[in-house]
DOTORRO-562478 format. One record per residue: residue in three letters; x, y, z of N, C-alpha, C in turn. Coordinates in steps of 0.05 Angstrom, whole numbers, padded with zeros to 5 digits, always signed. Example, Ala and Ser with C-alpha at 12.3 -4.5 7.8 and 13.67 -1.06 7.14 Angstrom:
residues 2
ALA+00264-00114+00156+00246-00090+00156+00264-00066+00156 SER+00257-00045+00142+00273-00021+00143+00258+00001+00157 
end
This chain:
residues 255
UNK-00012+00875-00428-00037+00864-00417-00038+00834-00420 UNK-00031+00822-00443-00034+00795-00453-00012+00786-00433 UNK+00005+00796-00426+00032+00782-00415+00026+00776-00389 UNK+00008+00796-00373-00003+00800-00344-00026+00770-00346 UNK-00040+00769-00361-00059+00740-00363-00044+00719-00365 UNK-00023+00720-00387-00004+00697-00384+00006+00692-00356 UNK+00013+00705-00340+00029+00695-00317+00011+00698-00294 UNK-00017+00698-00297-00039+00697-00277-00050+00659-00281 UNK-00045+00661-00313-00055+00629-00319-00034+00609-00308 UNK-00005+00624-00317+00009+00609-00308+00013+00601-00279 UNK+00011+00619-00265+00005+00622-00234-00018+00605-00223 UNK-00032+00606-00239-00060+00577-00223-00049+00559-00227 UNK-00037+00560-00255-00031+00520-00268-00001+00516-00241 UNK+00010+00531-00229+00028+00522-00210+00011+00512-00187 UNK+00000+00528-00186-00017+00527-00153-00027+00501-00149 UNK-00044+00494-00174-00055+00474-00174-00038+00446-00179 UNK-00021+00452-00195-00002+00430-00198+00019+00427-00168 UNK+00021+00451-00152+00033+00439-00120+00014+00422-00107 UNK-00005+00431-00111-00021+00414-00088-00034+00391-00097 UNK-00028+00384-00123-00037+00355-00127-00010+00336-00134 UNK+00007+00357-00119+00032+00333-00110+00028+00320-00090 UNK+00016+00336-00071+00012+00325-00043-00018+00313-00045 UNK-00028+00315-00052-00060+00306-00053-00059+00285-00065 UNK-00051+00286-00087-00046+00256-00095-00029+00229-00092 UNK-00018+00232-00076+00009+00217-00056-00015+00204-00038 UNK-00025+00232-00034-00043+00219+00003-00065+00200-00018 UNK-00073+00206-00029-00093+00193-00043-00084+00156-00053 UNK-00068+00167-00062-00047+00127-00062-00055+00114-00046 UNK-00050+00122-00024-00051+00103-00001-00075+00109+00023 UNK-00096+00129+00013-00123+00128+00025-00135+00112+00026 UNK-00153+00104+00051-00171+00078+00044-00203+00085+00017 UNK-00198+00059+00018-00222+00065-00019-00214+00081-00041 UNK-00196+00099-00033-00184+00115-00062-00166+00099-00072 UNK-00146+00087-00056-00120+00073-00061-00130+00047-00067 UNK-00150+00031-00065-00153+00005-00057-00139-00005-00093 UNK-00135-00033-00089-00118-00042-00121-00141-00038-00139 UNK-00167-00044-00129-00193-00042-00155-00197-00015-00166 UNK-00187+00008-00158-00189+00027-00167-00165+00032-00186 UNK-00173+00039-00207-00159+00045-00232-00147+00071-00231 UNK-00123+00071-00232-00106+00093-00229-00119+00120-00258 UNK-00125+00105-00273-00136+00124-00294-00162+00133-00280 UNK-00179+00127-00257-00202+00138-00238-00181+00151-00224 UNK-00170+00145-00207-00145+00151-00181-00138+00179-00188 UNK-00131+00183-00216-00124+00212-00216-00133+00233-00225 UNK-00154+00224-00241-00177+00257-00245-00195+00263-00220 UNK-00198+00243-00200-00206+00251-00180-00184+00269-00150 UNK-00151+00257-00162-00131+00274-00145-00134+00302-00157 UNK-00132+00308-00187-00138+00330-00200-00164+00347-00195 UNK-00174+00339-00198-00205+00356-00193-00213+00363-00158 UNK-00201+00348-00145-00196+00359-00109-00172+00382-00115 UNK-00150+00372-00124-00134+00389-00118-00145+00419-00139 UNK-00161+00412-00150-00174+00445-00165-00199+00453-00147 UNK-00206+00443-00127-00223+00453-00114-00204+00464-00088 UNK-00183+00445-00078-00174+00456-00061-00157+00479-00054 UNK-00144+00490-00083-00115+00501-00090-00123+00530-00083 UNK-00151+00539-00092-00156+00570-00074-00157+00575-00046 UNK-00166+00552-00033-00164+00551+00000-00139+00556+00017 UNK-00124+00541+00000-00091+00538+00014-00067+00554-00001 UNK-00079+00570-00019-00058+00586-00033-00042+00607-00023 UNK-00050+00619+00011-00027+00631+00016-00009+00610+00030 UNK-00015+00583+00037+00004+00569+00043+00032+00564+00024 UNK+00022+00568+00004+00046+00555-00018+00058+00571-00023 UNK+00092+00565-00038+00090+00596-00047+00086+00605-00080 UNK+00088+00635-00081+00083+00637-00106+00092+00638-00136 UNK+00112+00622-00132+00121+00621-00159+00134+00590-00156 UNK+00148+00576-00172+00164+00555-00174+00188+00551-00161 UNK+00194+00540-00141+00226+00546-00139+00246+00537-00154 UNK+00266+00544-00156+00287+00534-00165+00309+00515-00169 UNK+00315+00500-00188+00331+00478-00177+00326+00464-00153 UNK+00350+00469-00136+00350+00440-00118+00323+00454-00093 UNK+00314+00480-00097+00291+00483-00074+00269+00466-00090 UNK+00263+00464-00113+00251+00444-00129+00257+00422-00123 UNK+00275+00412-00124+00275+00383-00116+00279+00380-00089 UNK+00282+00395-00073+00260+00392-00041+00231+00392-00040 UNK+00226+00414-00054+00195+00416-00057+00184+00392-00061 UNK+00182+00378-00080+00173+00353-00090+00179+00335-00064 UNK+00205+00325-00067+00214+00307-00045+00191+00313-00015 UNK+00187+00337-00010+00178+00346+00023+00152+00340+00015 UNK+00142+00356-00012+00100+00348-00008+00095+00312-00024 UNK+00113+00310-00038+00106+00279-00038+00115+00263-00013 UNK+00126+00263-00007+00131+00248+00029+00109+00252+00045 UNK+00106+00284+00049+00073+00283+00070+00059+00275+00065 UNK+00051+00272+00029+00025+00269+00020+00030+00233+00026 UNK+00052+00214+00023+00049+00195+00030+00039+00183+00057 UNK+00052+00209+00073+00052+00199+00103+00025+00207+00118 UNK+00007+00224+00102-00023+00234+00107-00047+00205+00095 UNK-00030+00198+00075-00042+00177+00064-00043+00153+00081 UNK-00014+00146+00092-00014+00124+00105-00023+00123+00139 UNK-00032+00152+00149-00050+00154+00171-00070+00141+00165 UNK-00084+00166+00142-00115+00154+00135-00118+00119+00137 UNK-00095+00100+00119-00101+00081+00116-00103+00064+00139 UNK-00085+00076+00158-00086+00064+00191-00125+00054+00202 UNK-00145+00077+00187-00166+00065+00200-00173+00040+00189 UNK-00164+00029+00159-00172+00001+00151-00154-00020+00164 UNK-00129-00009+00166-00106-00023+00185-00120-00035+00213 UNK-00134-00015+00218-00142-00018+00244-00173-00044+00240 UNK-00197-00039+00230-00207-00064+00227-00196-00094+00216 UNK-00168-00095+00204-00163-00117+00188-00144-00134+00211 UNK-00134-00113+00232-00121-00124+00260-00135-00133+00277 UNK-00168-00120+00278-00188-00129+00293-00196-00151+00283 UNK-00198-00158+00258-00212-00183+00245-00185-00207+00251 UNK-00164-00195+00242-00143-00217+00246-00148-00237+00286 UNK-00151-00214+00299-00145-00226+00329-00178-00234+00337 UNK-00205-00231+00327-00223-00247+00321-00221-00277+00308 UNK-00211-00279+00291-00211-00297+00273-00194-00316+00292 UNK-00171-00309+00297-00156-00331+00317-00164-00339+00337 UNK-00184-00316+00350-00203-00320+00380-00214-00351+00375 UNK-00233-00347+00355-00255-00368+00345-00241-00396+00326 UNK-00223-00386+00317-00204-00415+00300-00221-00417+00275 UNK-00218-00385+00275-00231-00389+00235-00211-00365+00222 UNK-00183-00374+00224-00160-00351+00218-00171-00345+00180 UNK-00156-00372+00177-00150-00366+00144-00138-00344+00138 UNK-00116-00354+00143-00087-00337+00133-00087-00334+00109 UNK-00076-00358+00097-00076-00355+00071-00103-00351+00054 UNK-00108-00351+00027-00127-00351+00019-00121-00343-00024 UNK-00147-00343-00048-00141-00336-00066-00158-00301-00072 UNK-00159-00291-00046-00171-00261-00047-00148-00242-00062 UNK-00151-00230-00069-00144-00206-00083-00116-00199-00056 UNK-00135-00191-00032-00103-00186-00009-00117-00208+00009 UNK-00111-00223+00004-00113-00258+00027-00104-00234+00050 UNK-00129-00242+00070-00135-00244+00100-00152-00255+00114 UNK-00159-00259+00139-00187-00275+00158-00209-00260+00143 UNK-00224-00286+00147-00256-00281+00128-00267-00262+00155 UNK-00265-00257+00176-00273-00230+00189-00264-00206+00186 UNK-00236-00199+00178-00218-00186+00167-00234-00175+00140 UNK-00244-00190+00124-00259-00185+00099-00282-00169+00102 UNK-00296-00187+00120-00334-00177+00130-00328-00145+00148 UNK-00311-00143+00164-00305-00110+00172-00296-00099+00156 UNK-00273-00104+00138-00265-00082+00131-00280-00071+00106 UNK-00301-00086+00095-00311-00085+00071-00333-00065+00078 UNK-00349-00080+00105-00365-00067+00115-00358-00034+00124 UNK-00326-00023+00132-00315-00002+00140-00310+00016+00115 UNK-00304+00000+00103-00296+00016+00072-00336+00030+00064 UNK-00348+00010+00065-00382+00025+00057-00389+00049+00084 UNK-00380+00048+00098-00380+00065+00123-00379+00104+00119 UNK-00350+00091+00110-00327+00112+00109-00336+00134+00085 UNK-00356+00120+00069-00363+00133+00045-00401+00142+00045 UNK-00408+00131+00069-00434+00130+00070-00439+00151+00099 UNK-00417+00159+00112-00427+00175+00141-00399+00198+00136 UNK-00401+00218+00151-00384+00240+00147-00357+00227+00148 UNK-00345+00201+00154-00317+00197+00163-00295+00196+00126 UNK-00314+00198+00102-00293+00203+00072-00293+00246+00079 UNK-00309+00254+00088-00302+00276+00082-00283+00289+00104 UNK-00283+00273+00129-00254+00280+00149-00240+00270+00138 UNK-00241+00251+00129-00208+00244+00113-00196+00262+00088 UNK-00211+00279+00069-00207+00297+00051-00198+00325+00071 UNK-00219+00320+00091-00208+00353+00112-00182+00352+00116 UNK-00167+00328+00132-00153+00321+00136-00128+00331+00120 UNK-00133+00319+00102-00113+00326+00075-00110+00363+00074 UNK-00136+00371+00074-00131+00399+00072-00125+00420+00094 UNK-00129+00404+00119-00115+00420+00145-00083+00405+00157 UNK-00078+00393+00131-00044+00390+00133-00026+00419+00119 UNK-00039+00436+00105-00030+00456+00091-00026+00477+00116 UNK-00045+00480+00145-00051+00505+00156-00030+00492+00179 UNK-00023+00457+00177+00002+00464+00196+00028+00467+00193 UNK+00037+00478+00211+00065+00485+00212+00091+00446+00214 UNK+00096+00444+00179+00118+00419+00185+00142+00417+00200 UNK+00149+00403+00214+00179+00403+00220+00206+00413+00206 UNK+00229+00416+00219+00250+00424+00205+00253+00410+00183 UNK+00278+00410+00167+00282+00376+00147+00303+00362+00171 UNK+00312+00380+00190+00333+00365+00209+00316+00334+00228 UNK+00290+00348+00232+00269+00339+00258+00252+00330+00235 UNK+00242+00327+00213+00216+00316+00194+00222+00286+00191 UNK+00247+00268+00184+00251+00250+00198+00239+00237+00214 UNK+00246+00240+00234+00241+00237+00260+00211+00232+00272 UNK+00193+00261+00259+00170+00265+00262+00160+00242+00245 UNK+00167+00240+00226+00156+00218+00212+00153+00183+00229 UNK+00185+00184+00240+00187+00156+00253+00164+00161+00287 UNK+00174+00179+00292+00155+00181+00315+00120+00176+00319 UNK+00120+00181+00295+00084+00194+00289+00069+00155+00281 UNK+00093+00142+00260+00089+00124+00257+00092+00102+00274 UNK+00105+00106+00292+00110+00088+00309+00080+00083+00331 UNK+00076+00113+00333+00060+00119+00361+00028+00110+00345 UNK+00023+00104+00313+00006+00097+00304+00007+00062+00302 UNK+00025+00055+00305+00029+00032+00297+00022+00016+00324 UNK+00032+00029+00351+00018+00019+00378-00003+00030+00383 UNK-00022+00048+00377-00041+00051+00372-00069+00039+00369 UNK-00058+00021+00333-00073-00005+00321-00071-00027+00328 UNK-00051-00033+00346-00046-00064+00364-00061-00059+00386 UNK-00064-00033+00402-00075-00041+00422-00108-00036+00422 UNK-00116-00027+00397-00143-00020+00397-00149-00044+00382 UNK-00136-00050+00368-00143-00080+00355-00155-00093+00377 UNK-00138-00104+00391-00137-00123+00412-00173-00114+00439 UNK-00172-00088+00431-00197-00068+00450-00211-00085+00430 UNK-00218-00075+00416-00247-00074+00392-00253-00104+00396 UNK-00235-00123+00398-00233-00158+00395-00238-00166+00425 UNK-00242-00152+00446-00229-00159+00473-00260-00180+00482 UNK-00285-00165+00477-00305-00177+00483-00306-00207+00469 UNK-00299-00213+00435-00293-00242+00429-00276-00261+00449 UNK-00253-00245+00454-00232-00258+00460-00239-00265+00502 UNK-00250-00251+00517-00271-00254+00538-00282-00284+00538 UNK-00302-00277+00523-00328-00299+00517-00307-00324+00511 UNK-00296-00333+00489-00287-00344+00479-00267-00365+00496 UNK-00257-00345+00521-00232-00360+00536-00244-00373+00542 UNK-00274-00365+00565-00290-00381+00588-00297-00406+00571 UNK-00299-00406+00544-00320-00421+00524-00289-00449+00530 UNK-00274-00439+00517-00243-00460+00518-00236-00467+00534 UNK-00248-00456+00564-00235-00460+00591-00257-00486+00593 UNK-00282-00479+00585-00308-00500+00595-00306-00526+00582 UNK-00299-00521+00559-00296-00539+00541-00276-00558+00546 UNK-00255-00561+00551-00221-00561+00570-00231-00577+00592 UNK-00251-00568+00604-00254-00586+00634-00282-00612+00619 UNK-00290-00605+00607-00310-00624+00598-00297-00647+00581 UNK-00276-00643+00568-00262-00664+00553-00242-00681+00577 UNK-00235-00658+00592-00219-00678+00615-00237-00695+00637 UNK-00261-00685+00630-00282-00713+00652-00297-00718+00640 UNK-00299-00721+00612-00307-00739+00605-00289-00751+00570 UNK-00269-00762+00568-00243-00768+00546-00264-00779+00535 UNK-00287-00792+00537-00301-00799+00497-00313-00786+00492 UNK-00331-00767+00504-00340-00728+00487-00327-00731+00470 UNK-00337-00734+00448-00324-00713+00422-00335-00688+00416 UNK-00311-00670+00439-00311-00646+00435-00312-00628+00406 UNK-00285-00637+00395-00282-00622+00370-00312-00623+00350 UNK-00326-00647+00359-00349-00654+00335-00374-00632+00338 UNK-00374-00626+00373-00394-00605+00375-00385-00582+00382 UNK-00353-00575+00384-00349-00560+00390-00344-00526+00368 UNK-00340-00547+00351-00313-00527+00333-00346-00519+00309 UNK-00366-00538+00305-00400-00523+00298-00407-00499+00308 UNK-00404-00502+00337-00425-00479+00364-00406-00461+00359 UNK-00376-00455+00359-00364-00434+00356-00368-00419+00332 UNK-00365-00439+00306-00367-00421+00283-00399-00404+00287 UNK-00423-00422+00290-00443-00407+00288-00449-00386+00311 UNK-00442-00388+00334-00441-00373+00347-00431-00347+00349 UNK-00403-00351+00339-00386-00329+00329-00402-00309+00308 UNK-00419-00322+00292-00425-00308+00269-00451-00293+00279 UNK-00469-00306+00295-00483-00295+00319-00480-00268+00325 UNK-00454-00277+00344-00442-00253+00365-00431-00229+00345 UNK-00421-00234+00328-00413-00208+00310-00437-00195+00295 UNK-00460-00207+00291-00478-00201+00282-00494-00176+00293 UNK-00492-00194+00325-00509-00168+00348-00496-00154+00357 UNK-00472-00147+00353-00453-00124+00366-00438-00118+00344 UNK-00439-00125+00324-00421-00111+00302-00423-00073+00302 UNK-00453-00074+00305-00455-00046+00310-00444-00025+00319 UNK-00437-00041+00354-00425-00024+00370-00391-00024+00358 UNK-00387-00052+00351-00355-00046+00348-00353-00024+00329 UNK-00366-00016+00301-00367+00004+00285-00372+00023+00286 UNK-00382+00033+00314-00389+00055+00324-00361+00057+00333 UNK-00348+00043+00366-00327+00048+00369-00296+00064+00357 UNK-00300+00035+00325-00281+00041+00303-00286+00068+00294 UNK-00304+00082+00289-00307+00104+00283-00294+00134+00294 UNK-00299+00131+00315-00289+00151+00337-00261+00144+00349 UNK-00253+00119+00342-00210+00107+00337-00207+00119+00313 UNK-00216+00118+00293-00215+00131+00268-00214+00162+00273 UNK-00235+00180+00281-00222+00201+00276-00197+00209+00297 UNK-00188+00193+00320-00167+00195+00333-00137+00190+00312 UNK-00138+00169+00296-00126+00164+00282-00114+00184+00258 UNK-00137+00198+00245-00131+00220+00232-00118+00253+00238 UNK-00124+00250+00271-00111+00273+00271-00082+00267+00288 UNK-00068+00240+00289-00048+00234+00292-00029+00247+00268 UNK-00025+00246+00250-00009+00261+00239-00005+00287+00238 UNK-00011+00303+00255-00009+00336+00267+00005+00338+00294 UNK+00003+00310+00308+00010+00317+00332+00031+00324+00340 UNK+00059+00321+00319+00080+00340+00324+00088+00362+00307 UNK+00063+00374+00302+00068+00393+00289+00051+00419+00302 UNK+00057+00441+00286+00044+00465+00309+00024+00479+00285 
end
């Protein structure tokens, strides 16, 4: 009888210890779970305590006992890879505001590349993505990203011949994705902005003692700060619904 409990206990402590291989990988590199301010000593009783809520849901996915040797060291190798590559979707939606702030910031000529921030980027880059990160945790879009994680178990992965592959493919097709929605989400700055440089351009050429730069490079900054002000809304609405497009990019070659 005692021996039958032993290997029932032992049987959860597996279950649970598979799936916070993968849960916790994706979690690394999730947006707000992963970020550097979070303390890895936070980082992982919260991978632990998901993966004990999640390990009864997905337990006929796994299997039931330990494998052996080198199927063990596939095991590991295969759910820490997904759990990285689930992670680095999710992170694609902050990817995706910090590309929008980048091609803002250049629109207007307030880049600031460099900088002494924690991850130096454009001070619009900062104001979205900070603003996206309180989002993500404040409207249903943290708990699609945990679904996420857990309707990676109900799909079917690639071969190890084709997982590769799926990997380069999936990343690739995410990576043009965030350039060209970047460039969407920014398109209305970058609009406004030309006509503004185009007007400006003909006003310095008829009249060479304007000092343009003196009134010019004021009206942009404030204006800019304006314009993001009264439409920030919509772009975060937008971002939102790229975002859950984004998340279910990592299924799409899978069945």
């Amino acid at each position: 009888m005692m021996g039958g409990v032993f290997n029932e206990i032992a049987g959860q402590i597996w279950l649970v210890a598979a799936v916070f291989i993968r849960i916790a990988a994706a979690l690394s590199m999730a947006p707000g779970y992963g970020e550097k301010s979070v303390s890895v000593r936070v980082r992982l009783p919260i991978a632990f305590f998901l993966s004990l809520a999640i390990a009864p849901v997905v337990e006929p996915y796994l299997p039931e006992r330990p494998p052996d040797g080198r199927e063990m060291a596939l095991f590991l190798l295969r759910e820490t890879g997904f759990g990285l590559f689930l992670g680095l979707c999710a992170r694609g939606i902050v990817f995706l505001l910090e590309m929008t702030g980048t091609v803002i910031s250049q629109t207007i000529s307030l880049a600031q590349m460099l900088g002494t921030a924690t991850e130096p980027m454009p001070v619009i880059s900062h104001i979205l993505t900070v603003t996206g990160l309180a989002l993500i945790f404040t409207t249903s879009l943290g708990d699609q990203i945990i679904y996420a994680f857990v309707a990676s178990y109900y799909a079917e992965l690639p071969s190890w011949s084709d997982l590769v592959s799926h990997f380069a493919k999936t990343t690739t097709a995410l990576l043009d994705f965030l350039f060209r929605n970047a460039v969407l989400l920014g398109s209305g700055f970058i609009g406004l902005f030309f006509v503004y440089y185009l007007f400006i351009g003909f006003v310095n050429k008829a009249m060479p003692q304007f000092m343009v730069s003196f009134i010019g490079i004021p009206f942009v900054a404030l204006f800019s700060i304006y314009f993001l002000l009264a439409h920030g809304e919509l772009l975060l609405t937008v971002w939102q619904e790229k975002a859950r497009t984004i998340l279910m990019m990592a299924f799409e070659g899978a069945e």
